[in-house]
C-alpha positions in Angstrom: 96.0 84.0 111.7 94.3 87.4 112.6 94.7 89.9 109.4 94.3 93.8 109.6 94.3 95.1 105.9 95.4 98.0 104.4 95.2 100.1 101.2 92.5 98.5 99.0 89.2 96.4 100.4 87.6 94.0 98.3 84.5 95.4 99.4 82.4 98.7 100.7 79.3 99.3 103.1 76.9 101.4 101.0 73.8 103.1 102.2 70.7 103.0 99.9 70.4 105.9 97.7 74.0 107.2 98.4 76.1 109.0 96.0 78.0 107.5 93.8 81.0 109.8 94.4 80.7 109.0 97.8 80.7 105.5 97.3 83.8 105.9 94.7 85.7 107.4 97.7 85.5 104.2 100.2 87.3 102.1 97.0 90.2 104.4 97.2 88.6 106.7 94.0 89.0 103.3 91.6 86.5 100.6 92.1 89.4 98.4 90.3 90.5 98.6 94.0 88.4 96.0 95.5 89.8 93.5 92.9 93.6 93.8 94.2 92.1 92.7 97.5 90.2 90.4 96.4 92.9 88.4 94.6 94.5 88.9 97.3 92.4 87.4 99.9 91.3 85.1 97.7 94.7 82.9 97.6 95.6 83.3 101.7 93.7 82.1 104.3 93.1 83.5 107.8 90.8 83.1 111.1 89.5 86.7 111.4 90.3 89.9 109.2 89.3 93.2 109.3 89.6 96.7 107.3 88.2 98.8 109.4 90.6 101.6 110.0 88.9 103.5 112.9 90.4 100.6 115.1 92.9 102.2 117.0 96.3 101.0 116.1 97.0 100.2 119.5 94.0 97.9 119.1 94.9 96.2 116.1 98.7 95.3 117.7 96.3 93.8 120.6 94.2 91.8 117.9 95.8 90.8 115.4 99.1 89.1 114.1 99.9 90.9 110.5 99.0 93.8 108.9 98.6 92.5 104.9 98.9 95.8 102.7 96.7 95.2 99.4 98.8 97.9 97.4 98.3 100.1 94.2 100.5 102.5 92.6 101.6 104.5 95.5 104.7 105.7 94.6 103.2 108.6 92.6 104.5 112.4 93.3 101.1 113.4 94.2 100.3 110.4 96.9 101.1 111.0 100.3 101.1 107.6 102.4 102.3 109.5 105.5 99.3 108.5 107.1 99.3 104.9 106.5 103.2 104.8 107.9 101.9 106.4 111.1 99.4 103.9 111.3 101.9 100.9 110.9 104.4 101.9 113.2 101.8 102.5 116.1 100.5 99.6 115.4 103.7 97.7 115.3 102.8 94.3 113.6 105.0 92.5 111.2 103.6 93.7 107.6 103.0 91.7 104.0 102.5 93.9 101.0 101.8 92.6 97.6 101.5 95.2 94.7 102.9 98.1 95.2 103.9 100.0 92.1 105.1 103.2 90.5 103.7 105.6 88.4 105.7 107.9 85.6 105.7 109.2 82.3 108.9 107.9 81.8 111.8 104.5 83.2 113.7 106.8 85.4 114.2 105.5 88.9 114.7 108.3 90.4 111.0 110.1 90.8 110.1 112.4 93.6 107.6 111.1 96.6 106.5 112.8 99.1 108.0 112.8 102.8 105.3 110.9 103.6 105.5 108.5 100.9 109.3 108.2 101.3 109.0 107.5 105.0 106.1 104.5 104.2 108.9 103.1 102.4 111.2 103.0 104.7 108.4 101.3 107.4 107.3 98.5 105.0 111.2 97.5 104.4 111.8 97.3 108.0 108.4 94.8 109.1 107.9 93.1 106.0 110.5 90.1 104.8 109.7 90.5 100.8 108.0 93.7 99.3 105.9 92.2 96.5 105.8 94.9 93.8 104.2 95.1 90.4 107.0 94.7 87.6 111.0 95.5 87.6 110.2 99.0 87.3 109.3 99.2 90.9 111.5 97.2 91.9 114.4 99.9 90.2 112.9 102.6 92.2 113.2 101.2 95.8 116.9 99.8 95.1 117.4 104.0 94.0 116.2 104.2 97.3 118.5 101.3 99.2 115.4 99.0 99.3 116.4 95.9 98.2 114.1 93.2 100.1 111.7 93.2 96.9 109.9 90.5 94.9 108.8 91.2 91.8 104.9 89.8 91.9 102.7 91.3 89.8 99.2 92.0 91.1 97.2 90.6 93.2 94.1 90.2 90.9 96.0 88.7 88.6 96.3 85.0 90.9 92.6 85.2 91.3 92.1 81.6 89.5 94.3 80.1 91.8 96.1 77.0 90.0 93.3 76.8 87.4 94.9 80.1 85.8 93.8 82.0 83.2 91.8 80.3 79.9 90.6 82.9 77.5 88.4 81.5 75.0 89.3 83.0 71.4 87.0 83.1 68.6 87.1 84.2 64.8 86.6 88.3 65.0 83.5 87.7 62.7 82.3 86.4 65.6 82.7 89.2 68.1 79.5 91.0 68.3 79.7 92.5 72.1 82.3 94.7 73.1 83.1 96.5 76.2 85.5 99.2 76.8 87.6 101.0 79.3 89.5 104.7 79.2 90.3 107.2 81.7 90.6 110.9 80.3 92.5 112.1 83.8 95.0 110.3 82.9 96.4 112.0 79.8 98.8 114.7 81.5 100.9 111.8 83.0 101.1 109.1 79.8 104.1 108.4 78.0 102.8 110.6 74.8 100.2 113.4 76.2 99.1 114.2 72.8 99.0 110.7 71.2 97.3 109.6 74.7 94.8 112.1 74.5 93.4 111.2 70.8 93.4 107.6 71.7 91.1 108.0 74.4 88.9 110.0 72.1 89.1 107.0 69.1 88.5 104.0 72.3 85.0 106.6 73.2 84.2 106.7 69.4 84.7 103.3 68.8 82.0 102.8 72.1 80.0 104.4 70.4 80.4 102.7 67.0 80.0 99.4 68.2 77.4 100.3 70.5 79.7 99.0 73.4 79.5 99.2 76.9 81.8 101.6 78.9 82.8 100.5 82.5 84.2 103.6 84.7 86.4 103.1 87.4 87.6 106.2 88.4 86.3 109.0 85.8 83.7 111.0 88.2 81.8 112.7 85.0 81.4 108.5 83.3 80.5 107.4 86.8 77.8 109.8 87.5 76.2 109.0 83.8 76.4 105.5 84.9 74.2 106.0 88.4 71.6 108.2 86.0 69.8 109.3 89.8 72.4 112.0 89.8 71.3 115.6 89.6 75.1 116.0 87.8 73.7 113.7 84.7 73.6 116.9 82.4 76.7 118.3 83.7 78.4 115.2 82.9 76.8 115.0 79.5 78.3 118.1 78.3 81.5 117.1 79.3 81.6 113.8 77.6 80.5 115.8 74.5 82.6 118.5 74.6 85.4 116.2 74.7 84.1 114.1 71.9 83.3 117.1 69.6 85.6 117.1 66.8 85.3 113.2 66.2 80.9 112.1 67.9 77.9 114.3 66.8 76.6 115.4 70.2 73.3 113.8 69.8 74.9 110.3 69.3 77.7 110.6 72.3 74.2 111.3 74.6 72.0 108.6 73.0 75.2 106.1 73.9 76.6 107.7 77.4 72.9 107.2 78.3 72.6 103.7 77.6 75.7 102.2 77.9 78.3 103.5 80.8 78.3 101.6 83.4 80.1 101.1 87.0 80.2 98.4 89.4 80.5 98.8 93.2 80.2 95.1 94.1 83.0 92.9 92.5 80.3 90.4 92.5 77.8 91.9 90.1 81.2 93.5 87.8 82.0 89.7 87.4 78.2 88.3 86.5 78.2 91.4 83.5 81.7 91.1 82.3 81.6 87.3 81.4 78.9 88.7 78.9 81.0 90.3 76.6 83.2 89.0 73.8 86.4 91.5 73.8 87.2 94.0 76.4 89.8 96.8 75.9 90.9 99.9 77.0 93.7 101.9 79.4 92.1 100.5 82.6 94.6 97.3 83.7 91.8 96.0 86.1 88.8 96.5 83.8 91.0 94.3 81.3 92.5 91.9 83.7 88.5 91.0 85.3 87.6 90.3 81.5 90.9 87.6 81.1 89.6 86.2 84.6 86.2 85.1 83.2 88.0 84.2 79.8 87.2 87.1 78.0 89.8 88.1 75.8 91.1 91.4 76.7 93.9 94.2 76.1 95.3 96.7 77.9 96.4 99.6 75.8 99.4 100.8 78.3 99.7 104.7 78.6 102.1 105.3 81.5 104.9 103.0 83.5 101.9 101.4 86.3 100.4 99.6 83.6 103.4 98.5 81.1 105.5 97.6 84.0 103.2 95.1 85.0 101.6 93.9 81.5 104.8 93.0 80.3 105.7 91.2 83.2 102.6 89.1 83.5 102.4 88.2 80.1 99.1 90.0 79.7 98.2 91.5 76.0 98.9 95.2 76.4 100.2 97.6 73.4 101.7 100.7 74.7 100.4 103.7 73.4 104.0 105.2 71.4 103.5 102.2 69.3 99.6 102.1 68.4 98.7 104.0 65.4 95.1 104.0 65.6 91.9 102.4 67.6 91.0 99.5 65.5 89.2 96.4 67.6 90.3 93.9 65.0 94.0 95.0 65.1 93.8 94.7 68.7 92.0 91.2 68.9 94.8 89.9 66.6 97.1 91.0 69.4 95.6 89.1 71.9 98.1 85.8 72.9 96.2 83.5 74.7 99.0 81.0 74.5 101.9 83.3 76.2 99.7 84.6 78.9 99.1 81.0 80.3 102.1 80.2 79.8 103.6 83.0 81.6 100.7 82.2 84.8 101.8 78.7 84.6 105.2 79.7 85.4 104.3 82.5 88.1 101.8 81.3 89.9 104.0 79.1 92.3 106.6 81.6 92.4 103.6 84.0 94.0 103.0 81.0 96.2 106.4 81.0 97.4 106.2 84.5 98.0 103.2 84.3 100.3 104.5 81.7 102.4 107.8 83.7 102.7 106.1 86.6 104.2 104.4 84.3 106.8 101.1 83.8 104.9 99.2 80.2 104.6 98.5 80.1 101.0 94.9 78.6 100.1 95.2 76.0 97.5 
């Protein structure tokens, strides 16, 4: 089987040297991208695949036989898949799609998309047999919507292990030494508690800087530019970091820390060889937690909006949402960490994904 992939890639072309906001852009603007792919194309298997989206659709339908859509949270207000729904339909292939969520502030079904958005919708119903979406809230807002061929899946990344699963490896907190941590501060306007949201972010940076842990930026421009240190935007980014710190860091210590310790991967690869370092990994990023729990690094997810609870709860992965945290404390959230549930829980998905997969006309690798 011939595959043409949309939405995320499981890896970029780089040039030597190049920026690193440039190179954020071919990941979709969230390097976590490239891991829904590559969970993705890590459990089918195919003859020939290709990402490459200056092929002419008219191309494509000539050489290949599915279009597989590797999906995030798209059904956000602000995205606009119009584009990608052109592309589909002129390319007229049958279409798989396996994570597509939806992002709120809130459980109502009925958010506002775009046109364009809205009318992606309506083309992924029509080619694919099953729309594999994150967690039941998804699932709520495409039967709003008369979509009702949906599969409730998860992500992607999360089947990465194949039938070995998921083993995290839990150890008395005395012994947890190395920590690394995840937050995004763009995030705060659309989270369940803005306020709340907003001073936890600040008490997950402290606590980096307490512990003397490692910050791994997926998205945040300002972190990801610190992390690259070529960048003539270092300073710029500095300030930032301390200005929003400023009523909780001294200055001098946020810039002794964000200069040693943020970090961002572009290569899945080299993400995996750090991560498997560390002893605990938290934070509001669902892929900088869920590549930790892959290695068997215990992780947490703290959940600020519907994109990431939605699909915590439903894996069985630790996640605390944020109306219900009190403060940043990394031994209260080791405790929370349920090694037992979440294999468990992957024990009783994974075949279900399989299932899935074969249902939308994919050969599953075993």
């Amino acid at each position: 089987m011939n595959i043409f992939l949309l939405g995320a890639t499981p890896s970029i072309s780089a040039e030597v040297g190049e920026d690193p906001i440039s190179k954020l852009a071919k990941t979709g603007g969230n390097t976590g991208n490239q891991l829904i792919a590559r969970g993705l194309l890590d459990r089918i298997a195919y003859d020939d695949i290709s990402w490459d989206h200056r092929i002419d659709p008219r191309a494509v339908h000539e050489r290949f036989d599915m279009i597989v859509v590797a999906a995030a949270n798209f059904l956000f207000p602000k995205f606009d898949f119009g584009g990608m729904a052109d592309y589909i339909e002129r390319a007229d292939l049958p279409v798989a799609i396996v994570g597509l969520g939806a992002q709120s502030s809130n459980y109502d079904p009925n958010i506002n998309l775009m046109p364009g958005t809205e009318r992606f919708v309506k083309v992924i119903a029509e080619r694919a047999v099953s729309i594999g979406v994150r967690g039941p809230y998804t699932q709520e807002v495409l039967a709003h919507r008369g979509v009702h061929n949906v599969m409730v899946t998860g992500c992607p990344s999360y089947y990465m292990g194949g039938s070995g699963g998921i083993s995290i490896k839990l150890r008395p907190f005395e012994e947890i030494k190395r920590i690394s941590i995840n937050a995004s501060r763009d995030v705060i306007a659309h989270s369940f508690d803005k306020e709340k949201m907003r001073r936890l972010v600040q008490e997950i940076y402290s606590t980096g800087v307490a512990w003397k842990a490692d910050f791994i930026a997926q998205s945040e421009q300002s972190e990801i530019r610190l992390a690259d240190k070529q960048t003539k935007a270092v300073e710029e980014s500095l300030k930032e970091l301390s200005t929003f710190l400023a009523d909780m860091v001294p200055e001098a210590d946020v810039r002794s820390w964000a200069s040693d310790h943020v970090r961002a991967f572009f290569d899945v690869d080299d993400w995996f060889n750090v991560i498997k370092t560390y002893d605990f990994v938290f934070g509001s990023r669902f892929h900088g937690c869920m590549i930790a729990l892959q290695c068997g690094v215990p992780a947490i997810v703290v959940c600020h909006d519907t994109r990431t609870e939605d699909m915590c709860r439903f894996l069985g992965m630790p996640y605390v949402n944020i109306v219900n945290l009190r403060r940043i404390s990394v031994d209260e959230l080791y405790a929370m960490v349920d090694a037992a549930a979440l294999n468990a829980r992957y024990a009783e998905l994974y075949p279900i994904y399989c299932n899935f997969l074969r249902l939308n006309r994919l050969v599953v690798k075993e």
